[in-house]
C-alpha positions as CSV (number, residue, x, y, z in Angstrom):
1,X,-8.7,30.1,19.3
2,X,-10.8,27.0,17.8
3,X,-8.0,24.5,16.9
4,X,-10.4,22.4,15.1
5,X,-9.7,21.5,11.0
6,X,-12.5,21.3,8.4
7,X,-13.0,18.1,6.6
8,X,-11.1,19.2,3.6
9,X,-8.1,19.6,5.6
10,X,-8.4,16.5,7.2
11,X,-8.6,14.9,4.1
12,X,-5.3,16.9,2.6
13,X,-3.9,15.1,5.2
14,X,-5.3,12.0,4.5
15,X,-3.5,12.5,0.8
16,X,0.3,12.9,2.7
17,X,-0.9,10.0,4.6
18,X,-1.9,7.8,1.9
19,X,1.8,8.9,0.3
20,X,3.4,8.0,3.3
21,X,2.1,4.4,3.3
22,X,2.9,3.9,0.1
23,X,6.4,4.9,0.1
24,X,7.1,2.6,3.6
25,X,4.9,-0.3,1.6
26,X,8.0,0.0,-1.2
27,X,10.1,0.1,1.8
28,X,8.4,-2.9,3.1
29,X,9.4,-4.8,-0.3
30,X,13.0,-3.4,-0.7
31,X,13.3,-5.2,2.9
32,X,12.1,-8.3,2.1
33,X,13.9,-8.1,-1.3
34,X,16.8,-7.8,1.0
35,X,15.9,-10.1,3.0
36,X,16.0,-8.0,6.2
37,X,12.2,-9.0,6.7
38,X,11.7,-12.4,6.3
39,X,8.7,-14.1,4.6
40,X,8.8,-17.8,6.2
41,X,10.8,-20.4,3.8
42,X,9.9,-18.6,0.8
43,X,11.9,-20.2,-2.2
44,X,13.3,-17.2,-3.6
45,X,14.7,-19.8,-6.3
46,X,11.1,-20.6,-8.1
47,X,9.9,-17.1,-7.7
48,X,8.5,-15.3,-10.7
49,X,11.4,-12.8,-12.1
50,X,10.3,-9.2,-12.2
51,X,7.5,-9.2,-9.5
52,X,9.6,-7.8,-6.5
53,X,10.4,-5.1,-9.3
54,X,6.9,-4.5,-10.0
55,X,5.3,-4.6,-6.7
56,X,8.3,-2.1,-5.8
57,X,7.5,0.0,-8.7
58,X,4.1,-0.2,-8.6
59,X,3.7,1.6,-5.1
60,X,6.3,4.1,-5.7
61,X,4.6,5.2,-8.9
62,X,1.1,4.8,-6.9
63,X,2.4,6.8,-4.1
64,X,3.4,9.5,-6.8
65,X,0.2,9.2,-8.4
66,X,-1.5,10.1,-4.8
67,X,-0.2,13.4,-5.1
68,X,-1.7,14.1,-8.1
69,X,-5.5,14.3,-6.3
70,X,-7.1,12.9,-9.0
71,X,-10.0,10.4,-7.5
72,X,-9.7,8.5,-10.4
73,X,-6.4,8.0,-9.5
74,X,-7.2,7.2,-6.5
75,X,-10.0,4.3,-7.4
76,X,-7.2,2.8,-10.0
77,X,-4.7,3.1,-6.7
78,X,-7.3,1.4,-4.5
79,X,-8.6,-1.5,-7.2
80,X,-4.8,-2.5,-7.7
81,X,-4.4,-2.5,-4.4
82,X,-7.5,-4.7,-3.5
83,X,-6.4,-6.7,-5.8
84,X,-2.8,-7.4,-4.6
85,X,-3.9,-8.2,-1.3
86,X,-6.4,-10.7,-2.7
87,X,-3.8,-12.1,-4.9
88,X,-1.5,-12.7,-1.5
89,X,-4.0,-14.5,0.7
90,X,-4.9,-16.9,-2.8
91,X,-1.9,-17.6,-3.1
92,X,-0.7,-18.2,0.3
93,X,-3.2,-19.3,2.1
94,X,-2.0,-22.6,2.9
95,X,1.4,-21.1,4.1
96,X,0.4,-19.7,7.6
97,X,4.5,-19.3,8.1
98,X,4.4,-16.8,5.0
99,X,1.4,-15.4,6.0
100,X,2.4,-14.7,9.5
101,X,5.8,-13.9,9.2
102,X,7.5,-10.2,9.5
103,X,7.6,-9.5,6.0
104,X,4.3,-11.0,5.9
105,X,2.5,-9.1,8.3
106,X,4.3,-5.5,7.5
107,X,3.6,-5.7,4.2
108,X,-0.5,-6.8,4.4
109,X,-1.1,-4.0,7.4
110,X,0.4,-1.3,5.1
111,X,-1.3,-1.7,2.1
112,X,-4.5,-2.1,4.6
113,X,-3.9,1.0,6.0
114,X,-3.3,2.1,2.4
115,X,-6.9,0.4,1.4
116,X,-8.5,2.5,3.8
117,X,-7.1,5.6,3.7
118,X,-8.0,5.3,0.0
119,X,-11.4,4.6,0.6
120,X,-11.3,8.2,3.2
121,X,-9.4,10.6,1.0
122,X,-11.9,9.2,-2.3
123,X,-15.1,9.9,-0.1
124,X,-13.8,13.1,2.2
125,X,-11.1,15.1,-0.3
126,X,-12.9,18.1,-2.3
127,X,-11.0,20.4,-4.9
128,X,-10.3,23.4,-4.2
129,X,-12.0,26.3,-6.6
């Protein structure tokens, strides 16, 4: 029996995968929220109200949206995403103890992994007829 998938399978898959990484980057930011993950010394005191809220919401919606397999949902989903990431290392680039820390790292590697799953499932996902 040929256990082999065809490339639109594969790229279902990439969709639940793509989900998956969104949900644990909300995850991600309900733990440093939390303060279970720490981001360095932060000063949670001069931070801007409403973005925790936003970046939570915003990747729990986005992972929603994923679902939908729309690949302009998907572009939207990847553009936002790019442009988090840049926003991060702008901001932070002189704080290597931000940058490196747990929340840090977790965070950046899964919306990453997000970035380029995005960029598989936009390229490899066909409709169905």
């Amino acid at each position: 029996m040929d256990k082999t998938i065809s490339a639109n399978q594969a790229a279902s898959k990439g969709v639940w995968l793509a989900f998956g990484l969104a949900m644990a980057t909300a995850i991600a930011y309900v733990l440093i929220f939390t303060h279970v993950l720490s981001i360095g010394n932060y000063d949670w005191a001069n931070a801007p109200a409403g973005i925790g809220y936003a970046a939570l919401g915003g990747y729990l919606l986005g992972g929603l949206l994923i679902l939908v397999r729309q690949r302009w949902l998907w572009v939207i989903g990847l553009l936002i995403n790019s442009l988090v990431i840049f926003a991060f290392f702008s901001m932070h680039q002189a704080e290597p103890e931000l940058i490196l820390s747990a929340g840090g790292l977790v965070s950046k590697i899964l919306q990453i992994l997000l970035e380029l799953v995005l960029i598989y499932i936009i390229f490899a996902y066909k409709k169905k007829k």
